[in-house]
LUMSEFI-288852 format. One record per residue (C-alpha): x, y, z; residue in one letter. Coordinates in steps of 0.2 Angstrom, whole numbers, padded with zeros to 4 digits, always signed. Layout:
<sites>
XYZa
...
</sites>
This chain:
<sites>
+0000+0000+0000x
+0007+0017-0005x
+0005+0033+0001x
-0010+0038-0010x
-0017+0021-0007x
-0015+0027+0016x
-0023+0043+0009x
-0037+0035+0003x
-0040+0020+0018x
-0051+0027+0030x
-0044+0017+0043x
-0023+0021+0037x
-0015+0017+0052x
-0013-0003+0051x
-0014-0004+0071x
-0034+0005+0071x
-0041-0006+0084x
-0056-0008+0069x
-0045-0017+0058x
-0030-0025+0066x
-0029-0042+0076x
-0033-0038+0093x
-0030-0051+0108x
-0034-0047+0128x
-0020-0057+0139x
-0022-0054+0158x
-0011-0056+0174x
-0009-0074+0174x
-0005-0073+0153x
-0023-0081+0150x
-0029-0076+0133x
-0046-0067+0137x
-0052-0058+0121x
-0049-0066+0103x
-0056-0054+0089x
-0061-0062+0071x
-0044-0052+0062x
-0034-0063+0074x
-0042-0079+0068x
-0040-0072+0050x
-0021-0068+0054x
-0016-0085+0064x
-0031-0096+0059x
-0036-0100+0078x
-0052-0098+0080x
-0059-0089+0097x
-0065-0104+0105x
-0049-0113+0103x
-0037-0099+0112x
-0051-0091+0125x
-0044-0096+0140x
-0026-0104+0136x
-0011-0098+0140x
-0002-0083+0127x
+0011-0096+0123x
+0001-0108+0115x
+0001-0095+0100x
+0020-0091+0100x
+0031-0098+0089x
+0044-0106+0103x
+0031-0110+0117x
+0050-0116+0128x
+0058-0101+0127x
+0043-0085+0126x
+0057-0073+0129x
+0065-0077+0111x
+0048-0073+0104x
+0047-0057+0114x
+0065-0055+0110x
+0063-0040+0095x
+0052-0031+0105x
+0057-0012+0113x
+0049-0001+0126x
+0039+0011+0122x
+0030+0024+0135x
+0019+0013+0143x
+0019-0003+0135x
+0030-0010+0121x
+0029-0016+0101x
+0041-0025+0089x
+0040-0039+0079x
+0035-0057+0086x
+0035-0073+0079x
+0020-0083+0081x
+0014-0099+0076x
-0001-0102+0063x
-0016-0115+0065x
-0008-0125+0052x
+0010-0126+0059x
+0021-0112+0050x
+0028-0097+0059x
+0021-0080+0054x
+0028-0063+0060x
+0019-0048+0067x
+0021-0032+0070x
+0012-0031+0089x
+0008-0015+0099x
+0005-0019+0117x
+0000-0009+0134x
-0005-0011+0150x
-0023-0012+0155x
-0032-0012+0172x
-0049-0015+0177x
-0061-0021+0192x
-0058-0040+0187x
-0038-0037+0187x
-0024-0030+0176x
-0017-0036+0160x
-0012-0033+0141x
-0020-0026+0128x
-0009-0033+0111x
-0012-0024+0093x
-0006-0034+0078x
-0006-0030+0060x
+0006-0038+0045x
+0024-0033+0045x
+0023-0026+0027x
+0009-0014+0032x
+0017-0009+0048x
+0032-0004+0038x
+0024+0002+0025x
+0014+0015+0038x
+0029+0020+0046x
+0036+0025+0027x
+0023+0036+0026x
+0021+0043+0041x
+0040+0048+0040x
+0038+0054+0021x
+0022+0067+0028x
+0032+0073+0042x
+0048+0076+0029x
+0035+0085+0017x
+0027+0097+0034x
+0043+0099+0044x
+0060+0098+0032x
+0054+0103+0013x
+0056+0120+0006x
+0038+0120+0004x
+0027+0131+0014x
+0012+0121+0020x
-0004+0130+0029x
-0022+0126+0034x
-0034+0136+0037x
-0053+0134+0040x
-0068+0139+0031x
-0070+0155+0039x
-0050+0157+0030x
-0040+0159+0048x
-0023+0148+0050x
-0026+0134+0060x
-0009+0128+0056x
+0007+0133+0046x
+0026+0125+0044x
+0040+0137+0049x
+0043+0135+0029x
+0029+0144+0024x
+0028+0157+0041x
+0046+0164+0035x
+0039+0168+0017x
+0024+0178+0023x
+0033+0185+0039x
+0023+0176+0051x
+0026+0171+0070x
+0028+0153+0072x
+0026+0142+0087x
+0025+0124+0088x
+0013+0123+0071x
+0002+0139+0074x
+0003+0155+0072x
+0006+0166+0084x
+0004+0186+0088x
+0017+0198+0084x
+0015+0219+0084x
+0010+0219+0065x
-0002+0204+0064x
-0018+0198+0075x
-0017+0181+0079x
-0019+0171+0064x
-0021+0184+0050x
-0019+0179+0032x
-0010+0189+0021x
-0019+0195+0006x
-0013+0182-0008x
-0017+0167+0003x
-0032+0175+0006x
-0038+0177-0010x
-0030+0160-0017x
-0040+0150-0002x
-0056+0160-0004x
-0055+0154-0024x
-0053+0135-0019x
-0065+0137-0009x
-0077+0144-0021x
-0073+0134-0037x
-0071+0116-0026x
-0054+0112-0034x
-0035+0117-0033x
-0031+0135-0038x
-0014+0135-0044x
-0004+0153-0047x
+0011+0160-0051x
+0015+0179-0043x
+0030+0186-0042x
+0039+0191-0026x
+0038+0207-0020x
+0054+0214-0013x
+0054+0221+0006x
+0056+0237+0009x
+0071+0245+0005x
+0076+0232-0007x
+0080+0237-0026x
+0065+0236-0039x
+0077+0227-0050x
+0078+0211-0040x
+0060+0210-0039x
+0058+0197-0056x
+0073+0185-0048x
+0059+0178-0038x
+0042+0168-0041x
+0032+0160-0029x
+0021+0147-0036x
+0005+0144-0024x
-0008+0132-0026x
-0023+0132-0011x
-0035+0117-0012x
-0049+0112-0001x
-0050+0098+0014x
-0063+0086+0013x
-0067+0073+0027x
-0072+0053+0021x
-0090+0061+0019x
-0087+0074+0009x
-0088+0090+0017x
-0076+0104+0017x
-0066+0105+0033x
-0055+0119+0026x
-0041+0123+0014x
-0025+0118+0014x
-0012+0131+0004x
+0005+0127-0003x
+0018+0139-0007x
+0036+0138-0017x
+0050+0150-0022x
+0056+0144-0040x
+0070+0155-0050x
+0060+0167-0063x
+0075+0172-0074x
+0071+0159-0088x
+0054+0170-0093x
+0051+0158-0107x
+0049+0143-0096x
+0035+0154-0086x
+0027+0158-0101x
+0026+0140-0108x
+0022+0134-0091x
+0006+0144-0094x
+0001+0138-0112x
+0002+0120-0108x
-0011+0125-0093x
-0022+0133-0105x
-0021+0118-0118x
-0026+0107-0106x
-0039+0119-0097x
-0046+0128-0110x
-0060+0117-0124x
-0063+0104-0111x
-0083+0104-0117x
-0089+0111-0133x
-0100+0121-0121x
-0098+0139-0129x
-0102+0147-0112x
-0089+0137-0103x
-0075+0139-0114x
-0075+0160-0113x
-0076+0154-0095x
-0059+0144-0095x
-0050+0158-0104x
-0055+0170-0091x
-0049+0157-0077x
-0033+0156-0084x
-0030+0174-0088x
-0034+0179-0070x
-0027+0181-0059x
-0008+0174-0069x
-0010+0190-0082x
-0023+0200-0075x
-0034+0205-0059x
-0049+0206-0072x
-0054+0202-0087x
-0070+0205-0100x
-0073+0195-0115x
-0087+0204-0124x
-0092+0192-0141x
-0104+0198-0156x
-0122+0193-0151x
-0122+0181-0170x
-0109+0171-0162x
-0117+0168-0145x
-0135+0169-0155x
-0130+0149-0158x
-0150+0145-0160x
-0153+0156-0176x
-0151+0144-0188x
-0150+0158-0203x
-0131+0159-0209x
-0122+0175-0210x
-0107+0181-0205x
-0104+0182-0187x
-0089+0195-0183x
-0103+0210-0185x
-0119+0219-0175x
-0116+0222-0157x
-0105+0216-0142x
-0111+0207-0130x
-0104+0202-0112x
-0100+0182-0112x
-0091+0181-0095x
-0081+0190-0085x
-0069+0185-0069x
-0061+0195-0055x
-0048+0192-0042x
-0063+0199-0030x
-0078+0188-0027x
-0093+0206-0029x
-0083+0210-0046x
-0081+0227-0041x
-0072+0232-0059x
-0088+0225-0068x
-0099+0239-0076x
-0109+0228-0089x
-0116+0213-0082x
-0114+0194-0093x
-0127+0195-0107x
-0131+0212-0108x
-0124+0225-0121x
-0106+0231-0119x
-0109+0248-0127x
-0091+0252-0129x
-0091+0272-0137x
-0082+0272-0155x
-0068+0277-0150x
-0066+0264-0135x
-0050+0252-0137x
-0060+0238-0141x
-0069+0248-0155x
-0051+0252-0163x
-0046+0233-0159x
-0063+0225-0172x
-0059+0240-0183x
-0038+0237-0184x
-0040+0217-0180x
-0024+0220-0167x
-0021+0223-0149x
-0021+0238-0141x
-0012+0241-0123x
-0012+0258-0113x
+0002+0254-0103x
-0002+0271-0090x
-0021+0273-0088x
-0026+0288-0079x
-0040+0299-0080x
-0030+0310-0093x
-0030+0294-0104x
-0041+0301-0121x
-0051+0290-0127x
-0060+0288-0107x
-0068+0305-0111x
-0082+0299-0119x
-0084+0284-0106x
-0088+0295-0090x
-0095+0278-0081x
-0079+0267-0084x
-0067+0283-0078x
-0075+0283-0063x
-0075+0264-0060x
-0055+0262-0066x
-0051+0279-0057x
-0060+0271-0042x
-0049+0255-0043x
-0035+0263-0048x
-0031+0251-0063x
-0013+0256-0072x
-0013+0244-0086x
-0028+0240-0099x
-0024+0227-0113x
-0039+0223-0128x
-0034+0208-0137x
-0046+0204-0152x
-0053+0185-0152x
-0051+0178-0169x
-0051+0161-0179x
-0054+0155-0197x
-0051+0172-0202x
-0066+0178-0191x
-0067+0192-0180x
-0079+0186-0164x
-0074+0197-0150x
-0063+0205-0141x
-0053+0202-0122x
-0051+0214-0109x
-0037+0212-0096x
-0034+0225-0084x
-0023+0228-0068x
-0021+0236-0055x
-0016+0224-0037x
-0004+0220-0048x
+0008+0234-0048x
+0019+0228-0064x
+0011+0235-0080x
+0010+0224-0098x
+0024+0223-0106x
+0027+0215-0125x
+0030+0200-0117x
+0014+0197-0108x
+0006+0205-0124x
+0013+0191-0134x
+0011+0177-0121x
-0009+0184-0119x
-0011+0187-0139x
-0005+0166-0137x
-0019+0160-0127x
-0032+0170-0134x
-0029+0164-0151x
-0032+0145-0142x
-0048+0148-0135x
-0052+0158-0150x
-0053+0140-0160x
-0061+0132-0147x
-0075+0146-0147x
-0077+0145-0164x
-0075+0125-0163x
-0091+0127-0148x
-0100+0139-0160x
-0100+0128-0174x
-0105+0110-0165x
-0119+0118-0157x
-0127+0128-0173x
-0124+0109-0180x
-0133+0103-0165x
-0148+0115-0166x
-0148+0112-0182x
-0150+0091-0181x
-0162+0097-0166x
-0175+0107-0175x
-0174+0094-0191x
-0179+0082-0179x
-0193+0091-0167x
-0201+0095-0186x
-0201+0078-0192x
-0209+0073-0175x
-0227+0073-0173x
-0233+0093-0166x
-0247+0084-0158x
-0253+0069-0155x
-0270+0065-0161x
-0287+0061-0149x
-0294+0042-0149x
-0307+0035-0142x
-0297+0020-0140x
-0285+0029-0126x
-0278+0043-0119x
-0260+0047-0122x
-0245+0057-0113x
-0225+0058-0122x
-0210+0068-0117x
-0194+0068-0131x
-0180+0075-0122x
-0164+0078-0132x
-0148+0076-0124x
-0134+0088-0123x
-0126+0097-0137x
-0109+0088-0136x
-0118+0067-0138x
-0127+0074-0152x
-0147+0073-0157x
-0152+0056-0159x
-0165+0047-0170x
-0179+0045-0158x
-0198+0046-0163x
-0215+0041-0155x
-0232+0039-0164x
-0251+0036-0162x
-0259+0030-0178x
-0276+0029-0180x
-0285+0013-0188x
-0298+0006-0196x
-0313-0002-0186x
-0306+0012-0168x
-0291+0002-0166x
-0276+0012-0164x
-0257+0009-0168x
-0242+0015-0155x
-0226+0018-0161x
-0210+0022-0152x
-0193+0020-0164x
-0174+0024-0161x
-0161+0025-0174x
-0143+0021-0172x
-0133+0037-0172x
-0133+0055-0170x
-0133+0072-0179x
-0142+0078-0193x
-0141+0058-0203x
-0149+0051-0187x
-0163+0063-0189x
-0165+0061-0207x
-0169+0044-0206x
-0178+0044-0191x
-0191+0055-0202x
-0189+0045-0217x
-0194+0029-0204x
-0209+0037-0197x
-0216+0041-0212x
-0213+0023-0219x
-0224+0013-0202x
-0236+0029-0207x
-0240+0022-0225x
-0238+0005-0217x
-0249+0007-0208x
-0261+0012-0217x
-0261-0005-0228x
-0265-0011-0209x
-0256-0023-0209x
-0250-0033-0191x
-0235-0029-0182x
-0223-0043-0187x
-0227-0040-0206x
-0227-0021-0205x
-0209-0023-0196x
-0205-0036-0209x
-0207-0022-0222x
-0198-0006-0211x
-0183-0019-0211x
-0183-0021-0230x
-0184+0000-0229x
-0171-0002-0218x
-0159-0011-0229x
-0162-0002-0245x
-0156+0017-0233x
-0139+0008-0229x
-0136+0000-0247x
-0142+0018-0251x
-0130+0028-0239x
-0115+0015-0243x
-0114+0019-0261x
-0118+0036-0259x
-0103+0042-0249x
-0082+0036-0245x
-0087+0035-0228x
-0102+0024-0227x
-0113+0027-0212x
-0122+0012-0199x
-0139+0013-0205x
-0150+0003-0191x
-0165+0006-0180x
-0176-0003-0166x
-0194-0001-0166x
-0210-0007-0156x
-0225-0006-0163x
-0241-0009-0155x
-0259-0011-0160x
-0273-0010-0148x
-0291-0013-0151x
-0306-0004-0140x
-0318-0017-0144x
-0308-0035-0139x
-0299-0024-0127x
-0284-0033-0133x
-0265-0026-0137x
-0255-0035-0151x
-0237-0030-0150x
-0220-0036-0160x
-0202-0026-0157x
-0187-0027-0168x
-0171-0027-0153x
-0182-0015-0144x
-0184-0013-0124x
-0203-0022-0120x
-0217-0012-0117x
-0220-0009-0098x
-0239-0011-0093x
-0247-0006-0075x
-0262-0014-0073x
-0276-0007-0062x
-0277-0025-0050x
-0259-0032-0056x
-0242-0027-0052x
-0234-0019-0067x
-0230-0031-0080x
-0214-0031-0092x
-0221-0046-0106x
-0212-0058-0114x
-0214-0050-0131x
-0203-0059-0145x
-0190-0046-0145x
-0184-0049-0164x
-0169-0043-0173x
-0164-0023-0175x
-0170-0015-0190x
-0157-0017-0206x
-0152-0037-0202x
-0161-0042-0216x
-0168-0061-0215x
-0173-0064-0199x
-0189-0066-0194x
-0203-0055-0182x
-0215-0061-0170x
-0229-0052-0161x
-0237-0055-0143x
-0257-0052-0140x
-0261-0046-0121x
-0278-0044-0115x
-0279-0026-0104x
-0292-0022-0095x
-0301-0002-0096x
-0289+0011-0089x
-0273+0003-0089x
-0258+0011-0093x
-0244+0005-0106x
-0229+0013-0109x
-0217+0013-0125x
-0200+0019-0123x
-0183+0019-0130x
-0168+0012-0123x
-0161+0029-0116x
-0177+0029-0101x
-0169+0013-0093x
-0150+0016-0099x
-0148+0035-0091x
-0134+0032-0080x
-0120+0020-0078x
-0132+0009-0066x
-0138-0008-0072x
-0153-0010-0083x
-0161-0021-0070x
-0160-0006-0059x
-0168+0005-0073x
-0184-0008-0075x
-0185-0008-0057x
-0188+0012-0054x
-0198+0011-0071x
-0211-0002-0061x
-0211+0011-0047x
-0214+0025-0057x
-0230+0016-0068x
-0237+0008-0051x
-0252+0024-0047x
-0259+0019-0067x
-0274+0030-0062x
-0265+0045-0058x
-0264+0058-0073x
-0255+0053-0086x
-0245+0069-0085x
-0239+0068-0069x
-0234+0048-0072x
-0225+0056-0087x
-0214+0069-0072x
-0213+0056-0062x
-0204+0043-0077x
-0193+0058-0079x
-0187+0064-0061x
-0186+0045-0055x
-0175+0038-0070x
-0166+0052-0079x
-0153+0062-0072x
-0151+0079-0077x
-0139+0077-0092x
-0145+0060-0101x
-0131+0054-0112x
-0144+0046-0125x
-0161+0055-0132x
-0177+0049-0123x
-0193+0049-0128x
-0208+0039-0122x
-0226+0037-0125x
-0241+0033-0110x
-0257+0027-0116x
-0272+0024-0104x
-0284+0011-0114x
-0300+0012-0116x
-0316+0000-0119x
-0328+0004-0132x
-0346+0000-0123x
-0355-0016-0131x
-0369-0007-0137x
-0358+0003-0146x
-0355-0011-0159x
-0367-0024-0167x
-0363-0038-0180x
-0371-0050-0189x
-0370-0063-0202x
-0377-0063-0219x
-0382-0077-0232x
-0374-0075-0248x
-0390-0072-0257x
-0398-0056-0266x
-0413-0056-0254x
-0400-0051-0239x
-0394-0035-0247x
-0414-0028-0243x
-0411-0035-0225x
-0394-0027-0221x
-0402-0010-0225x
-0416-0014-0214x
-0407-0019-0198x
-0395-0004-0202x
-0410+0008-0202x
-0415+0001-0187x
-0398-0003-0177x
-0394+0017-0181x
-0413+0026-0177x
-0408+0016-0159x
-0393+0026-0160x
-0400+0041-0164x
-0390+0043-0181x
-0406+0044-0193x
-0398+0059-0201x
-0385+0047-0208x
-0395+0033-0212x
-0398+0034-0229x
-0379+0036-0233x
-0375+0021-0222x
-0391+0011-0230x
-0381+0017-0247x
-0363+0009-0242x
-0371-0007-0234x
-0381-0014-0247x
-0365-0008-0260x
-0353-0018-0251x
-0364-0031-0247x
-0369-0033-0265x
-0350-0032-0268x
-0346-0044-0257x
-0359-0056-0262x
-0355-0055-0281x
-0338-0056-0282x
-0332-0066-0265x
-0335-0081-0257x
-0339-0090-0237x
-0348-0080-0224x
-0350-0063-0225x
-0351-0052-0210x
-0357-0034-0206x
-0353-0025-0192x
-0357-0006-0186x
-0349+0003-0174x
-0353+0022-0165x
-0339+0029-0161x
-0332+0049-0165x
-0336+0041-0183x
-0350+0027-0190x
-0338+0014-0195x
-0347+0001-0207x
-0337-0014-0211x
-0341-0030-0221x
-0329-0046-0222x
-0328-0059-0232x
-0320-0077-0234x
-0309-0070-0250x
-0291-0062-0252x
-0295-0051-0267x
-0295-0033-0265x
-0307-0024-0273x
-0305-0012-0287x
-0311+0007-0290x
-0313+0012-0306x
-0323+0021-0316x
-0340+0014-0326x
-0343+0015-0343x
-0358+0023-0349x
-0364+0005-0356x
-0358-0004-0340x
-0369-0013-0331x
-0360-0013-0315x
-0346-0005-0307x
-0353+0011-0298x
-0353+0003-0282x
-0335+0005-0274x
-0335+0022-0284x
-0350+0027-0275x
-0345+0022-0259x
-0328+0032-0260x
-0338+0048-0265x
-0351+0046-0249x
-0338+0040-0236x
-0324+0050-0225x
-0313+0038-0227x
-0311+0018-0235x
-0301+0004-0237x
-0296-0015-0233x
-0290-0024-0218x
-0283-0041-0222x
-0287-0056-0209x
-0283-0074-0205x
-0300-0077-0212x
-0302-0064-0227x
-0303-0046-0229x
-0313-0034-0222x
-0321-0017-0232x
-0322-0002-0221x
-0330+0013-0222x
-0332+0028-0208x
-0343+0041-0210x
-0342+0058-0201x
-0357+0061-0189x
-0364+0079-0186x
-0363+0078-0167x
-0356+0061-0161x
-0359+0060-0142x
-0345+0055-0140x
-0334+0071-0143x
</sites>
């Protein structure tokens, strides 16, 4: 175990009573106590030692004192190694700790054990942290929340002229007890702000009466980071200071470039990259700084192009070496309203820096700027640097540095070095600006080729959320969809398709619109996913030829069909996560659907599952980013999903807020979307069927029984028309078809009329002839009805019709 490993053992010392062998020996040299790391160590378990003498353990039992013999005095008691013998007969050596103990029943020992490795290993440690505290040249200092010394090194008391005793700081004529100079002060009160280590370079400045010359020989390099116990909370900050040699400048500089590589672009966040530049311009350059950036690059959602490096400045972020920013005069987001003749106007104009080395209220161009002469008179700032932020041959902003704790002005050499690491984080702007235009870009491709609205249904009610992800995963190719169908069924769809960015999106549309038209032929879920996976197939033979770097063109998809009437859900998936269901009497139910290929395999077959709901339970669709949000396992992610579906009649709004605060955590790595749908049961005197004889006399009694079957209904006003389409299809269906034939009406938001038959073939429309005998029929039926067409069943086909109603009761 190494010292990082110590660091991060609760426990570190190898003799903590919770983790070493402890044994209890009294007067008489009795074993007493026998504690479970002891049998893990020697292998003797308690109720073999509890009550025999200490040397039955030892490895010489004839001579004790040889196994004692490696052992010293210490205070009280005494510790050393001791050899002792194992359960199975071998010798093993220990590192023991032992001390006197005394107590109402009489006095004895109290032995500590651990391995010898461990012990040595502890005592390395402990010897390399008092070397780091006591004899580096490092100044060490801790200090509590409330930033007072609790403890300092006589390292770090010499650098900042502070009285030192025994680790603490004491009282002398200049100082209370405790203070903190100023640039601890502020370092500390940054760690403790930002949660992480504030490194800084500063240069030394020289005592009194010491020549300003000698003052760049010397750089202190601090670093103040904060103190956290095994739980987490911040106990205080500990700060670190060193005296390195400054007279090789350029190592100084590069030292401060390689930070900014490795700092600056972390995210393609465009808001926390001009955020990184500021951290590492202040305070190693500057006690403030100001990046100001044109509203079209920060404007990211306006998907128009045009150029970016015009129209007005706009504050993108801003840092200080004080908390309350007093040097601030425009706050982040809001104009800058520099005048024309401002610095930072000349900068965009000329496209190079401008530095004012000596600022004053005599300084020219603060004439027409009365607000920002009062603030930089008020602070007293000496030196003001505007550095233009370009890339790609764009201008995007500009950088303000100024100073004024900092009594040295800018030089060329800090111009050049600042010139350097705006020029970084002007790629990575531009890099941000350009991924998340892209991103907005996929993003509102996708949201218009998602459904606005989801339609009403008399078959169930229905909730979704689509959530995107962040800008740097990219938009994915998730979809959702409620199709309605013939005879008040209703299809539910939810789809994801492999990849992100604007591709992903594309053929997420192109998919949604396929099941759309597919389902319209109505045809069952395994044959309709046969189909999509054909589609599928033909996109990625399609994308491979169409480009040097073909893309993975795949999808998964579930498509369910429920039907009001039989109150029963047919569902088939192509690799996609099964359909959750809460039940209003049942706990909630993840089926056994067939889960089938992806999408894009080609070959491979589909099956589809029939459930039996009953009214008002709840079925959810979703795709794989709902139960795969976080690095916890799936199982984990089904579980929460159960508990978030287990109230099915609570609004399906809020079971919708409760899939998302339960299961997602606030940045998903994957696009989610989801659908809930509440089921409904059409009433049974809402739908009538009947058989009737293939014979010319049954088309007169089908328009009867529908006159009368809709005057009980109330629908006489659209009796006629429905008389009209009965006895055509009917006719049609005795003519031209074969085995029983079927009517059925149903009342729904529409009349519905449908008549099914024992054949395959699909009837025709066409046009008569003048000399034509027949063929009007289907014509007229197309003309009279709202909509038409054929289902295909095990059995036959069925010829639907709906009809609108003028006020259906059930609107």
């Amino acid at each position: 175990m190494g010292l990082s490993d110590t660091v991060n053992d609760r426990r570190g010392d190898p003799f903590d009573i919770t983790s070493a062998a402890v044994a209890l020996v009294d007067v008489h040299g009795t074993i007493r106590f026998w504690s479970e790391r002891a049998e893990a160590l020697l292998g003797h378990p308690a109720a073999e030692v509890l009550g025999r003498p200490v040397t039955s353990v030892l490895a010489n039992r004839d001579s004790p004192a040889s196994a004692l013999s490696g052992a010293r005095r210490v205070r009280d008691g005494w510790e050393g190694l001791v050899a002792l013998r194992h359960r199975a007969g071998h010798r093993v050596q220990l590192a023991v700790r032992a001390c006197p103990v005394r107590a109402e029943q009489g006095s004895g020992w109290l032995a500590v054990a651990c391995d010898v490795a461990a012990s040595r290993q502890w005592e390395l440690d402990q010897a390399v942290v008092r070397g780091l505290l006591e004899e580096s040249p490092i100044g060490i200092g801790v200090l509590d929340t409330e930033l007072r010394f609790q403890w300092v090194n006589r390292v770090l008391a010499a650098m900042e002229g502070l009285a030192h005793t025994n680790g603490s700081v004491a009282t002398d004529g200049a100082r209370g007890p405790g203070e903190v100079p100023a640039a601890v002060d502020r370092q500390a009160r940054q760690a403790l702000m930002w949660g992480r280590a504030t490194p800084a370079l500063e240069r030394v400045t020289p005592p009194p009466g010491v020549a300003r010359r000698n003052t760049r020989d010397h750089l202190r390099l601090r670093s103040s980071f904060p103190l956290r116990d095994v739980a987490g909370k911040t106990l205080g900050v500990c700060h670190t200071a060193v005296e390195v040699d400054a007279r090789d400048r350029a190592h100084e500089r590069l030292t401060l470039v390689n930070e900014a590589a490795q700092r600056i672009g972390t995210t393609l966040d465009l808001d926390r990259t001009v955020q990184e530049l500021a951290e590492v311009l202040v305070p190693q350059l500057a006690d403030f700084v100001a990046i100001d950036l044109f509203r079209g690059v920060l404007a990211v959602k306006d998907l128009a192009p045009g150029p970016v490096g015009h129209g007005t400045l706009q504050r993108a972020a801003h840092l200080s070496i004080h908390e309350d920013l007093p040097e601030a005069v425009i706050p982040i987001g809001e104009p800058s309203g520099y005048p024309p003749k401002s610095p930072q106007r000349r900068c965009l104009a000329t496209g190079r820096s401008i530095r004012d080395p000596v600022l004053d209220r005599t300084t020219w161009w603060l004439a027409g700027d009365p607000e920002r002469l009062a603030k930089l008179g008020q602070l007293g700032v000496h030196t003001h640097l505007v550095v233009p932020l370009r890339a790609r041959g764009e201008t995007m902003g500009v950088v303000t540095l100024l100073r004024w704790e900092n009594r040295e002005p800018i030089d060329e050499d800090d111009v050049l070095l600042v010139e350097e690491l705006v020029a970084r984080a002007a790629v990575c702007v531009d890099n941000a600006r350009r991924f998340v235009r892209e991103h907005n870009a996929a993003l509102a491709l996708q949201t218009s080729l998602l459904p606005p609205d989801l339609p009403d249904h008399c078959a169930v009610d229905v909730a979704y959320r689509y959530l995107p992800t962040d800008a740097e995963a990219g938009v994915g190719g998730d979809w959702f969809d409620v199709i309605p169908l013939s005879g008040a069924r209703v299809a539910l769809v939810v789809g994801d398709v492999v990849g992100h960015g604007i591709h992903a999106a594309a053929s997420m549309g192109r998919l949604r619109a396929a099941v759309q038209t597919l389902a319209d032929l109505d045809l069952p879920p395994d044959e309709l996913l046969a189909h999509l996976d054909d589609l599928v197939l033909r996109l990625a033979d399609e994308a491979e030829a169409a480009t040097d770097n073909p893309m993975v063109i795949g999808a998964t998809c579930v498509y369910a069909v429920y039907d009001p009437i039989s109150r029963k859900l047919n569902v088939a998936r192509a690799g996609h996560p099964t359909p959750a269901i809460a039940h209003l009497s049942e706990p909630v139910e993840l089926p056994d659907i067939p889960a089938g290929p992806p999408l894009g395999l080609g070959g491979l077959p589909f099956e589809s599952a029939e459930i039996e709901l009953e009214e008002g339970s709840v079925v959810a669709l979703y795709t794989d980013g709902l139960i795969e949000a976080s690095d916890r396992d799936v199982d984990i992610g089904f579980e929460r999903l159960c508990f978030a579906l287990a109230h099915p009649d609570r609004p399906l709004e809020e079971i919708c807020d409760t899939m998302v605060r339960i299961l997602l955590p606030d940045h998903p790595r994957d696009d989610v979307a989801f659908l809930v749908a509440r089921t409904r049961a059409l009433a049974p005197d809402r739908v009538v069927s009947w058989e009737v004889p293939a014979e010319p006399r049954a088309v007169h009694e089908a328009r009867e029984r529908t006159a009368r079957q809709l005057a009980a209904w109330g629908l006489e006003d659209v009796a006629f028309t429905a008389e009209l389409i009965v006895s055509e299809l009917v006719t049609n269906a005795i003519t031209h078809a074969s085995g029983p034939i079927g009517v059925r009406l149903i009342h729904e938001r529409t009349l519905i009329c449908e008549v099914s038959d024992a054949s395959n073939t699909s009837p025709r429309l066409r046009r008569a002839r003048s000399t034509d005998e027949g063929g009007r029929g289907l014509f007229l039926v197309a003309q009279i009805a709202q909509r038409w067409g054929t289902r295909y069943t095990a059995t036959g086909k069925t010829i639907w019709t709906e009809q609108q109603l003028p006020e259906s009761p059930l609107d």
